[in-house]
N, C-alpha and C positions, 0 to 999 in steps of 0.2 A: 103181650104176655111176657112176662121177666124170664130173662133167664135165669137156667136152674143153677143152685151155688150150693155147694155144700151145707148143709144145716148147722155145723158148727161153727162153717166160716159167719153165717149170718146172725147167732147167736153171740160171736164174738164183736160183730159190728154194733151190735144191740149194748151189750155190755160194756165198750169200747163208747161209745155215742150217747147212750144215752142213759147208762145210770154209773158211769166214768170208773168203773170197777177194773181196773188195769191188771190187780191179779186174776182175777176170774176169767177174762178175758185169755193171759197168760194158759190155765189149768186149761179151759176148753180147745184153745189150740193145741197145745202140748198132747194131752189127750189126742185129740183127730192125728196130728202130724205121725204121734208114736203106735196109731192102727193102720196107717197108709205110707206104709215103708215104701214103696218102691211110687208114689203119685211122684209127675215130673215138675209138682209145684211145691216139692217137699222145703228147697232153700228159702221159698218165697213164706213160707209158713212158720217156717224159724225166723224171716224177717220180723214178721208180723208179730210174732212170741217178743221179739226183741223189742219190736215198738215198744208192746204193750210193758215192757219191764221196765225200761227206760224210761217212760214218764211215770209209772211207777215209783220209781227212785226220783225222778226231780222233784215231782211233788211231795215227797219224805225229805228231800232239802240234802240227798246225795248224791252229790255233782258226779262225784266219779264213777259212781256207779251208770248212772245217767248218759256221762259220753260215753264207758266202753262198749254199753248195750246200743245204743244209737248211730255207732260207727259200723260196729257188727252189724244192724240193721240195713243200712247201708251199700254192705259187700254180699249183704246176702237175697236182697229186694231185688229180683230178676224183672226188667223193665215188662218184658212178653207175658208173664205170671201174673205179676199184678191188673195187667190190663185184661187179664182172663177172669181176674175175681171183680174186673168192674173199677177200679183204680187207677186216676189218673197218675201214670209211673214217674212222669217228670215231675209235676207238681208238688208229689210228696216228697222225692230227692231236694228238691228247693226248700218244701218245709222241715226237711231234717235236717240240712246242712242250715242253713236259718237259725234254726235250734241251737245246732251242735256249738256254734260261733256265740249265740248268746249265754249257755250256759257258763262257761267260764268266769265270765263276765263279776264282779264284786255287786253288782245293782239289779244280778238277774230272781226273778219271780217269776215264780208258776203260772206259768197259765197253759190250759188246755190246748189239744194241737186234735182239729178233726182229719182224717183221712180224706181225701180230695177225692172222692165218688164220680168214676164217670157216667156211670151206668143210672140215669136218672130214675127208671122204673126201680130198681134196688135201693134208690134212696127214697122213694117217697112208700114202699113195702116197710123200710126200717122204720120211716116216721110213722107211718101208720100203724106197724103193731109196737113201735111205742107207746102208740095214747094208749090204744086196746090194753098196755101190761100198767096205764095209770102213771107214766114215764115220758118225758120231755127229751126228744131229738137233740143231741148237740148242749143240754143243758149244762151249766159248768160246773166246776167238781165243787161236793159240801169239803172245804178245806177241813172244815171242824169236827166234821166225822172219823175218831179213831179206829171206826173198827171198818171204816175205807182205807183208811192211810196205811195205816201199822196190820192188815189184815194179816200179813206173813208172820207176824209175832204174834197173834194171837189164836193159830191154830195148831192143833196137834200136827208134829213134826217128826214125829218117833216113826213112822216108815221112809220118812225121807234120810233122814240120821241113820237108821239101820241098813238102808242101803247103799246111802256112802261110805257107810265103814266096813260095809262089803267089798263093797268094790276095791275098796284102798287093800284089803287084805290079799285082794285076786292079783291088785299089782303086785302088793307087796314078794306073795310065794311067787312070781313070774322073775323078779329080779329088780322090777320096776319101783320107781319113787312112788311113794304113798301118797 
């Protein structure tokens, strides 16, 4: 029997894996991490947010964006965490730093990066209710699809914008930089 994982978290492996939606992936973690304030897996979840934004941005063809989220991923992927969600911790440090080295790079191109899964019963549950949702495991991203790529610009943003201008106001009357 597998063990039990958060439903978001396997939602995001689904989205992440196999229909390569890196924002989605982003919003369903973000979501779980920001109802489960005080879970001792909270850094590894903002890891995993950062994965998924970071090839996000490489496959958009913004490097920079790409390493700061991939570094941050990095310092915030707690090795004992990941191996709780079934993740092998090393493996994926080597494919990030891997990444991080070739991104720079004048000749570098996208390609897809899967999560190093140790937890074998959890990867063959994710293949399997991939085919069940009509979706391919590990399939590699449709480059040519914009409303994959560009998904952040083509959604309503108007609560995300009203609450950073919130915020910036809150600094603002505290004294603080906007």
């Amino acid at each position: 029997m597998m063990k039990r994982y958060p439903e978001a978290y396997t939602d995001y492996l689904l989205f992440f894996h196999a229909e390569r939606d890196y924002f989605e992936c982003h919003e369903v973690m973000e979501e779980f991490w920001k109802e489960h304030p005080g879970d001792e897996r909270s850094k590894t979840y903002v890891a995993l947010i950062q994965i998924a934004v970071g090839l996000y941005h490489d496959r958009r063809g913004n490097r920079a964006g790409s390493v700061k989220m991939l570094q941050s991923a990095l310092k915030n992927a707690e090795p004992e965490h990941l191996a709780s969600l079934g993740i092998d911790a090393a493996k994926l440090r080597q494919l990030l730093t891997d990444r991080l080295t070739r991104i720079p790079q004048s000749d570098h191109i996208y390609e897809d990066l899967n999560l190093p899964l140790a937890d074998s019963e959890l990867e063959l549950w994710c293949m399997n209710e991939s085919e069940k949702r009509g979706l391919v495991w590990q399939a590699p991203s449709r480059l040519d699809d914009d409303a994959l790529t560009h998904k952040h610009t083509l959604r309503d943003r108007s609560d995300v914008i009203q609450e950073r201008e919130r915020q910036q106001q809150i600094r603002k009357e505290k004294g603080g930089t906007p």
